[in-house]
C-alpha positions, -999 to 999 in steps of 0.1 A, spaced: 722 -221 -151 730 -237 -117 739 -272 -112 753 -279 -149 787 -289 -150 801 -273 -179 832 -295 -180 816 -315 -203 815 -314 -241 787 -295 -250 772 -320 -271 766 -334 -236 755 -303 -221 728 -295 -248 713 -334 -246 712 -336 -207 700 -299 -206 671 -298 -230 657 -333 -219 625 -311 -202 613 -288 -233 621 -314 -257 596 -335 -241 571 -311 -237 574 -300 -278 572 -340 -284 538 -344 -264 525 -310 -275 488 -314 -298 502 -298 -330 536 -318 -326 510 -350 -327 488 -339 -356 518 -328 -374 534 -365 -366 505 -385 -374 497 -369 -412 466 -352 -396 471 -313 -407 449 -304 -435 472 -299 -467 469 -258 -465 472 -261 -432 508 -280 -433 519 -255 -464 509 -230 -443 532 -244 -414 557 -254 -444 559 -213 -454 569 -208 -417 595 -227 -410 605 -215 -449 608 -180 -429 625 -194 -395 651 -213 -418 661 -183 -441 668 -162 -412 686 -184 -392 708 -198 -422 711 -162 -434 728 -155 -399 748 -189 -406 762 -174 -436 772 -138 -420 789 -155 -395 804 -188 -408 842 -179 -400 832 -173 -365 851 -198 -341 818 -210 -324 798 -215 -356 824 -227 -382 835 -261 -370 794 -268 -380 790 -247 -414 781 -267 -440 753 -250 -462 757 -276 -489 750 -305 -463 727 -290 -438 710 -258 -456 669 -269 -454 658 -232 -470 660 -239 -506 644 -275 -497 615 -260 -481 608 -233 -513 608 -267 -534 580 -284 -512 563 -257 -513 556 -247 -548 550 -285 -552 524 -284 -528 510 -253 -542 514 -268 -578 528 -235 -587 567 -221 -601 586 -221 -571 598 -182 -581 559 -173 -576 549 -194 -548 557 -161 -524 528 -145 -535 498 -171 -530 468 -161 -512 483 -186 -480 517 -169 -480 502 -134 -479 475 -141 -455 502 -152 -438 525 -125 -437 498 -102 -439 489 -112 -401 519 -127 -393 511 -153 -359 533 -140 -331 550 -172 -328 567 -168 -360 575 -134 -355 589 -137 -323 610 -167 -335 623 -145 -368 628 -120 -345 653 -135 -317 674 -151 -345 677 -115 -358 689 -105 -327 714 -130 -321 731 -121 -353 732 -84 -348 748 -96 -315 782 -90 -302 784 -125 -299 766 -144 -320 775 -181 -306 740 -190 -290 730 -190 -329 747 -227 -328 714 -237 -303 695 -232 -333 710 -254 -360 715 -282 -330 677 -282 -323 665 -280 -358 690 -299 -380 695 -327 -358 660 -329 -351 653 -328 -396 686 -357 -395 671 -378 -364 633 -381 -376 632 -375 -413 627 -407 -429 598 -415 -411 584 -380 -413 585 -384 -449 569 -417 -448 542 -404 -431 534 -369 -448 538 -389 -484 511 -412 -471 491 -379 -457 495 -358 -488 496 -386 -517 530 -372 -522 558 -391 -546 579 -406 -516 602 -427 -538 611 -391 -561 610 -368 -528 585 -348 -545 571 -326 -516 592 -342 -490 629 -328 -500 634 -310 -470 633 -346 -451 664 -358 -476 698 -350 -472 729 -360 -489 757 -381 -476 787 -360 -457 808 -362 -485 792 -365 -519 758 -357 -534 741 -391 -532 705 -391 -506 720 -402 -469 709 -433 -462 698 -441 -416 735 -447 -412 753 -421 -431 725 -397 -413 743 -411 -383 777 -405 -391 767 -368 -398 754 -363 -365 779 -377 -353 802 -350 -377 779 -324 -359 782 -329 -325 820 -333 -327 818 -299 -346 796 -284 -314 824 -300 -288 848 -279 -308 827 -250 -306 825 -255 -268 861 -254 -266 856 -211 -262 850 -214 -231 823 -220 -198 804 -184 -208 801 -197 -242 787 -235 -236 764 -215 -211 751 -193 -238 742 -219 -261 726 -244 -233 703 -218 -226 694 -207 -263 689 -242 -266 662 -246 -244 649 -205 -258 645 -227 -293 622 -255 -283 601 -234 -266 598 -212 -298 593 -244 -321 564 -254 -295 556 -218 -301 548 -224 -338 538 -257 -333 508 -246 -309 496 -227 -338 487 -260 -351 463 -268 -324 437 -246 -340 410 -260 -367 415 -249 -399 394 -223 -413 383 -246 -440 355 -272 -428 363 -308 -430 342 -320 -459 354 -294 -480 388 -303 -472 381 -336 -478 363 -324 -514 393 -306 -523 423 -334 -513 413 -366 -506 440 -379 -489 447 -348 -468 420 -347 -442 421 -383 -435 410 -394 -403 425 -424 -386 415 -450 -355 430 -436 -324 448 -466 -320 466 -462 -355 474 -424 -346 489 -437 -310 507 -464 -326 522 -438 -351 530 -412 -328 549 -436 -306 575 -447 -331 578 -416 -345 588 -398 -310 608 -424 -298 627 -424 -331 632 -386 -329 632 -381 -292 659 -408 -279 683 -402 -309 688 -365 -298 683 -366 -262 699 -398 -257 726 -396 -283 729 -433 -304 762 -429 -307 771 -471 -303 765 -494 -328 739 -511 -302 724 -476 -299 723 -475 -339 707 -507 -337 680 -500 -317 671 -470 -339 666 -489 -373 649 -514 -352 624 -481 -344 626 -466 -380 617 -500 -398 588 -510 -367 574 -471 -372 572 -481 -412 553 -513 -407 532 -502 -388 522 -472 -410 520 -496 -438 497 -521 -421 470 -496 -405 469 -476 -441 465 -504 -462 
Protein backbone atom coordinates (compact mmCIF):
# COMPACT_ATOMS: atom_id res chain seq x y z
CA UNK A 1 0.00 0.00 0.00
CA UNK A 2 1.63 3.32 -1.08
CA UNK A 3 2.10 6.10 1.16
CA UNK A 4 2.18 4.06 4.57
CA UNK A 5 5.30 4.39 6.40
CA UNK A 6 5.95 1.23 7.80
CA UNK A 7 8.57 2.45 10.26
CA UNK A 8 6.12 2.62 12.65
CA UNK A 9 4.93 0.09 15.18
CA UNK A 10 2.27 -1.69 13.65
CA UNK A 11 -0.19 -1.04 16.28
CA UNK A 12 0.18 2.36 14.58
CA UNK A 13 -0.05 1.13 11.24
CA UNK A 14 -3.26 -0.94 11.70
CA UNK A 15 -5.15 2.20 13.68
CA UNK A 16 -4.19 4.92 10.99
CA UNK A 17 -4.77 2.37 8.21
CA UNK A 18 -8.15 1.03 8.93
CA UNK A 19 -9.65 4.45 9.98
CA UNK A 20 -11.86 4.29 6.38
CA UNK A 21 -13.57 0.62 6.65
CA UNK A 22 -13.91 0.88 10.27
CA UNK A 23 -16.15 3.81 9.69
CA UNK A 24 -18.01 2.48 7.07
CA UNK A 25 -18.80 -1.00 9.33
CA UNK A 26 -19.70 1.54 12.28
CA UNK A 27 -22.36 3.54 10.09
CA UNK A 28 -23.53 0.35 8.25
CA UNK A 29 -27.77 -0.50 8.98
CA UNK A 30 -27.16 -3.95 10.50
CA UNK A 31 -24.07 -2.47 12.63
CA UNK A 32 -27.03 0.02 13.98
CA UNK A 33 -29.74 -2.49 14.59
CA UNK A 34 -27.35 -4.81 16.05
CA UNK A 35 -26.11 -1.57 18.43
CA UNK A 36 -29.32 -0.36 19.41
CA UNK A 37 -30.97 -3.97 20.66
CA UNK A 38 -33.17 -3.85 17.54
CA UNK A 39 -32.57 -7.58 15.89
CA UNK A 40 -35.36 -9.88 16.58
CA UNK A 41 -34.05 -12.57 19.19
CA UNK A 42 -33.66 -15.49 16.25
CA UNK A 43 -32.46 -13.09 14.30
CA UNK A 44 -29.38 -12.08 16.66
CA UNK A 45 -28.89 -16.14 17.56
CA UNK A 46 -28.88 -16.45 14.17
CA UNK A 47 -26.08 -13.80 13.82
CA UNK A 48 -24.71 -15.28 17.30
CA UNK A 49 -24.20 -18.98 15.36
CA UNK A 50 -22.18 -17.06 12.84
CA UNK A 51 -19.74 -15.36 14.35
CA UNK A 52 -19.81 -18.99 16.58
CA UNK A 53 -18.38 -20.29 13.05
CA UNK A 54 -15.95 -17.21 12.12
CA UNK A 55 -14.42 -17.52 15.73
CA UNK A 56 -13.78 -21.41 15.71
CA UNK A 57 -12.03 -21.14 12.53
CA UNK A 58 -10.04 -18.32 13.14
CA UNK A 59 -9.02 -19.50 16.87
CA UNK A 60 -8.57 -22.97 15.48
CA UNK A 61 -5.86 -21.34 13.04
CA UNK A 62 -4.64 -19.50 16.38
CA UNK A 63 -3.94 -22.69 17.96
CA UNK A 64 -2.08 -24.40 14.82
CA UNK A 65 0.05 -21.66 14.68
CA UNK A 66 0.67 -20.23 18.16
CA UNK A 67 4.58 -20.71 18.27
CA UNK A 68 4.79 -18.78 15.09
CA UNK A 69 6.91 -15.52 15.70
CA UNK A 70 4.15 -13.17 14.26
CA UNK A 71 1.20 -14.67 16.16
CA UNK A 72 2.80 -15.78 19.54
CA UNK A 73 3.68 -12.56 21.30
CA UNK A 74 -0.57 -12.30 21.23
CA UNK A 75 -1.68 -16.06 22.04
CA UNK A 76 -3.60 -16.23 24.86
CA UNK A 77 -6.63 -18.68 24.38
CA UNK A 78 -7.41 -18.50 28.10
CA UNK A 79 -7.70 -14.58 27.95
CA UNK A 80 -8.93 -13.84 24.53
CA UNK A 81 -10.59 -17.23 23.15
CA UNK A 82 -14.57 -15.86 22.46
CA UNK A 83 -15.64 -19.59 20.75
CA UNK A 84 -16.58 -21.48 23.81
CA UNK A 85 -18.35 -18.02 25.09
CA UNK A 86 -20.43 -17.81 22.05
CA UNK A 87 -21.63 -21.84 22.32
CA UNK A 88 -22.72 -20.73 26.02
CA UNK A 89 -24.93 -17.73 24.70
CA UNK A 90 -26.21 -19.66 22.43
CA UNK A 91 -27.79 -22.64 24.03
CA UNK A 92 -29.01 -19.94 26.58
CA UNK A 93 -30.70 -18.23 24.06
CA UNK A 94 -31.99 -21.26 22.57
CA UNK A 95 -32.96 -22.60 26.14
CA UNK A 96 -31.36 -25.78 25.08
CA UNK A 97 -27.99 -28.14 26.38
CA UNK A 98 -25.23 -26.42 24.87
CA UNK A 99 -23.90 -30.01 23.35
CA UNK A 100 -27.27 -30.06 21.26
CA UNK A 101 -27.72 -26.54 20.33
CA UNK A 102 -25.74 -27.43 16.78
CA UNK A 103 -28.65 -29.09 15.58
CA UNK A 104 -31.66 -26.55 15.99
CA UNK A 105 -33.82 -25.82 13.19
CA UNK A 106 -31.84 -22.00 13.06
CA UNK A 107 -28.34 -23.52 13.04
CA UNK A 108 -29.30 -25.98 10.25
CA UNK A 109 -31.19 -23.68 8.17
CA UNK A 110 -28.30 -21.96 8.57
CA UNK A 111 -25.78 -24.12 7.43
CA UNK A 112 -28.00 -25.67 5.26
CA UNK A 113 -27.95 -22.35 2.99
CA UNK A 114 -25.03 -20.98 4.33
CA UNK A 115 -25.10 -16.83 3.43
CA UNK A 116 -22.05 -16.16 1.32
CA UNK A 117 -20.77 -13.63 3.73
CA UNK A 118 -20.12 -16.28 6.18
CA UNK A 119 -18.74 -18.56 3.88
CA UNK A 120 -16.52 -16.31 2.29
CA UNK A 121 -15.22 -15.11 5.76
CA UNK A 122 -14.72 -19.02 6.95
CA UNK A 123 -13.20 -19.46 3.95
CA UNK A 124 -10.21 -16.77 3.79
CA UNK A 125 -9.31 -17.56 7.36
CA UNK A 126 -8.85 -21.20 6.04
CA UNK A 127 -6.72 -20.00 3.58
CA UNK A 128 -4.47 -17.98 5.62
CA UNK A 129 -3.74 -20.89 7.81
CA UNK A 130 -3.03 -23.33 5.09
CA UNK A 131 -0.69 -20.43 4.03
CA UNK A 132 3.03 -20.39 3.79
CA UNK A 133 2.85 -17.55 5.95
CA UNK A 134 0.27 -17.41 8.08
CA UNK A 135 1.04 -13.79 9.76
CA UNK A 136 -2.00 -11.68 8.15
CA UNK A 137 -4.07 -14.16 10.59
CA UNK A 138 -2.90 -11.49 13.38
CA UNK A 139 -5.42 -8.79 11.27
CA UNK A 140 -8.06 -10.93 12.48
CA UNK A 141 -7.71 -11.19 16.26
CA UNK A 142 -6.75 -7.26 16.15
CA UNK A 143 -10.19 -6.39 14.49
CA UNK A 144 -12.29 -8.70 16.36
CA UNK A 145 -10.85 -8.98 19.97
CA UNK A 146 -10.10 -5.45 20.39
CA UNK A 147 -13.20 -4.53 18.97
CA UNK A 148 -15.20 -7.47 21.78
CA UNK A 149 -12.47 -5.63 24.59
CA UNK A 150 -13.26 -1.84 23.37
CA UNK A 151 -17.23 -2.01 23.26
CA UNK A 152 -18.30 -4.92 25.33
CA UNK A 153 -19.74 -3.56 28.40
CA UNK A 154 -22.08 -1.48 26.72
CA UNK A 155 -22.95 -4.04 24.17
CA UNK A 156 -23.96 -6.11 26.96
CA UNK A 157 -25.95 -3.49 28.51
CA UNK A 158 -27.83 -3.05 25.73
CA UNK A 159 -28.59 -6.72 24.33
CA UNK A 160 -29.48 -7.62 28.23
CA UNK A 161 -31.98 -4.77 28.05
CA UNK A 162 -33.08 -6.13 24.34
CA UNK A 163 -33.30 -9.76 25.23
CA UNK A 164 -34.40 -9.61 29.00
CA UNK A 165 -31.17 -11.27 29.54
CA UNK A 166 -29.51 -11.74 33.37
CA UNK A 167 -26.80 -8.81 32.88
CA UNK A 168 -25.62 -8.99 36.48
CA UNK A 169 -24.96 -13.25 36.05
CA UNK A 170 -23.71 -12.74 32.21
CA UNK A 171 -26.29 -15.17 31.32
CA UNK A 172 -26.50 -14.68 27.40
CA UNK A 173 -23.98 -12.02 27.32
CA UNK A 174 -20.59 -14.12 28.26
CA UNK A 175 -18.97 -13.54 25.13
CA UNK A 176 -18.95 -9.58 26.20
CA UNK A 177 -16.94 -10.64 29.64
CA UNK A 178 -13.51 -11.27 29.92
CA UNK A 179 -11.19 -11.98 32.64
CA UNK A 180 -8.51 -9.81 34.04
CA UNK A 181 -4.79 -10.43 32.22
CA UNK A 182 -3.63 -12.35 35.01
CA UNK A 183 -6.22 -14.20 37.08
CA UNK A 184 -9.75 -15.43 36.46
CA UNK A 185 -11.80 -12.61 38.06
CA UNK A 186 -14.40 -10.56 35.12
CA UNK A 187 -12.05 -7.46 33.71
CA UNK A 188 -13.29 -4.56 34.95
CA UNK A 189 -13.09 -0.85 31.92
CA UNK A 190 -9.63 -0.46 33.22
CA UNK A 191 -8.10 -3.82 33.37
CA UNK A 192 -9.83 -4.20 29.74
CA UNK A 193 -7.48 -1.31 29.04
CA UNK A 194 -4.43 -2.67 30.31
CA UNK A 195 -5.01 -5.77 28.07
CA UNK A 196 -5.28 -3.85 25.10
CA UNK A 197 -2.67 -2.29 25.90
CA UNK A 198 -0.91 -6.07 26.51
CA UNK A 199 -2.13 -6.59 22.92
CA UNK A 200 -0.96 -4.03 20.96
CA UNK A 201 2.59 -4.24 22.49
CA UNK A 202 2.25 -7.98 21.54
CA UNK A 203 1.38 -6.81 17.65
CA UNK A 204 4.50 -4.13 17.83
CA UNK A 205 6.49 -7.29 18.57
CA UNK A 206 4.96 -9.13 15.93
CA UNK A 207 5.85 -6.22 13.46
CA UNK A 208 9.31 -6.55 14.46
CA UNK A 209 9.50 -9.42 11.21
CA UNK A 210 9.87 -7.08 9.07
CA UNK A 211 8.17 -4.22 6.34
CA UNK A 212 6.60 -7.34 4.12
CA UNK A 213 5.11 -8.62 7.23
CA UNK A 214 3.48 -5.27 8.82
CA UNK A 215 2.29 -4.84 5.09
CA UNK A 216 0.60 -8.17 5.09
CA UNK A 217 -1.34 -7.64 8.13
CA UNK A 218 -2.30 -3.78 7.31
CA UNK A 219 -3.98 -5.07 4.40
CA UNK A 220 -5.79 -8.24 5.97
CA UNK A 221 -6.77 -5.69 8.33
CA UNK A 222 -8.73 -3.67 6.20
CA UNK A 223 -9.79 -7.60 4.15
CA UNK A 224 -11.50 -8.22 7.82
CA UNK A 225 -13.78 -5.19 8.27
CA UNK A 226 -15.00 -5.41 5.04
CA UNK A 227 -15.91 -9.18 5.69
CA UNK A 228 -17.48 -8.31 9.27
CA UNK A 229 -19.61 -5.52 7.22
CA UNK A 230 -20.08 -8.50 4.98
CA UNK A 231 -22.02 -10.45 7.76
CA UNK A 232 -23.28 -7.51 9.19
CA UNK A 233 -25.21 -6.49 5.91
CA UNK A 234 -26.95 -9.67 6.33
CA UNK A 235 -28.63 -8.01 9.11
CA UNK A 236 -30.21 -5.42 7.00
CA UNK A 237 -32.82 -7.89 5.85
CA UNK A 238 -36.39 -8.31 7.79
CA UNK A 239 -36.74 -11.26 9.40
CA UNK A 240 -38.82 -13.94 8.11
CA UNK A 241 -40.89 -13.90 11.03
CA UNK A 242 -43.57 -10.84 11.08
CA UNK A 243 -43.32 -8.36 13.82
CA UNK A 244 -46.33 -9.21 15.93
CA UNK A 245 -45.53 -12.61 16.05
CA UNK A 246 -42.17 -11.81 17.15
CA UNK A 247 -43.44 -9.70 19.50
CA UNK A 248 -46.07 -12.70 20.66
CA UNK A 249 -43.25 -14.95 21.04
CA UNK A 250 -40.53 -12.52 23.11
CA UNK A 251 -41.71 -9.56 24.40
CA UNK A 252 -38.76 -7.76 24.93
CA UNK A 253 -37.03 -8.72 21.64
CA UNK A 254 -38.83 -6.85 18.92
CA UNK A 255 -39.05 -3.72 20.81
CA UNK A 256 -39.24 -0.67 18.97
CA UNK A 257 -37.81 2.50 20.24
CA UNK A 258 -38.21 6.59 19.44
CA UNK A 259 -35.61 7.45 16.89
CA UNK A 260 -34.28 9.81 19.15
CA UNK A 261 -33.54 6.99 21.81
CA UNK A 262 -32.00 4.66 18.98
CA UNK A 263 -29.68 7.91 17.79
CA UNK A 264 -28.85 8.73 21.23
CA UNK A 265 -27.76 4.98 21.73
CA UNK A 266 -26.02 4.40 18.70
CA UNK A 267 -23.84 7.51 19.33
CA UNK A 268 -22.32 6.43 22.61
CA UNK A 269 -22.00 3.11 21.62
CA UNK A 270 -19.80 4.04 18.37
CA UNK A 271 -17.91 6.54 19.83
CA UNK A 272 -17.08 4.26 22.71
CA UNK A 273 -15.99 1.45 20.21
CA UNK A 274 -14.85 3.49 17.38
CA UNK A 275 -12.29 6.07 19.09
CA UNK A 276 -10.78 3.40 21.52
CA UNK A 277 -9.50 1.38 18.55
CA UNK A 278 -8.95 3.81 15.91
CA UNK A 279 -7.71 6.40 18.15
CA UNK A 280 -5.91 4.28 20.71
CA UNK A 281 -6.74 5.67 24.64
CA UNK A 282 -3.71 4.79 25.56
CA UNK A 283 -3.29 8.12 28.33
CA UNK A 284 -4.85 8.24 31.35
CA UNK A 285 -6.85 11.55 29.86
CA UNK A 286 -7.71 9.21 26.90
CA UNK A 287 -8.98 6.49 29.55
CA UNK A 288 -10.79 9.17 31.02
CA UNK A 289 -12.64 10.30 28.34
CA UNK A 290 -13.75 6.69 27.60
CA UNK A 291 -15.49 5.87 31.06
CA UNK A 292 -16.84 9.30 30.69
CA UNK A 293 -18.56 7.65 27.21
CA UNK A 294 -19.15 4.14 28.84
CA UNK A 295 -20.99 5.56 32.01
CA UNK A 296 -23.01 8.60 29.56
CA UNK A 297 -23.95 5.50 26.93
CA UNK A 298 -25.43 3.65 30.38
CA UNK A 299 -27.51 6.56 31.54
CA UNK A 300 -28.81 7.17 28.77
CA UNK A 301 -30.00 3.61 28.02
CA UNK A 302 -31.31 3.56 31.54
CA UNK A 303 -33.32 6.80 31.26
CA UNK A 304 -35.07 6.25 27.66
CA UNK A 305 -35.93 2.35 28.78
CA UNK A 306 -37.34 3.11 31.91
Amino acid sequence: MSGIDYSKPLATLLRESTVETHAQLEVSLGAKRLASGQLSREEYIRYLMMLWHVYDAFERALERHAAHPTLEPTYNPTLLARAPFLSADISHLLQVDESSWKEHPIHVKLLASSPEPLTAYVKRIEELSDSSDPSPILAHSYVRYLGDLSGGQTFKHILSKAYNLDEAAGLGVSFYVFKELRSAKPASLGEMKRIKDWFREGMNKAGEQGTEVKASIVAEANTVFNLNSGLLSILELEPEESKDDIQAQHPTAGRTFPVSQVAAIITAVCLAHFIIVVGGFTSDKGYTKLLAIEICARNLWQRTSN
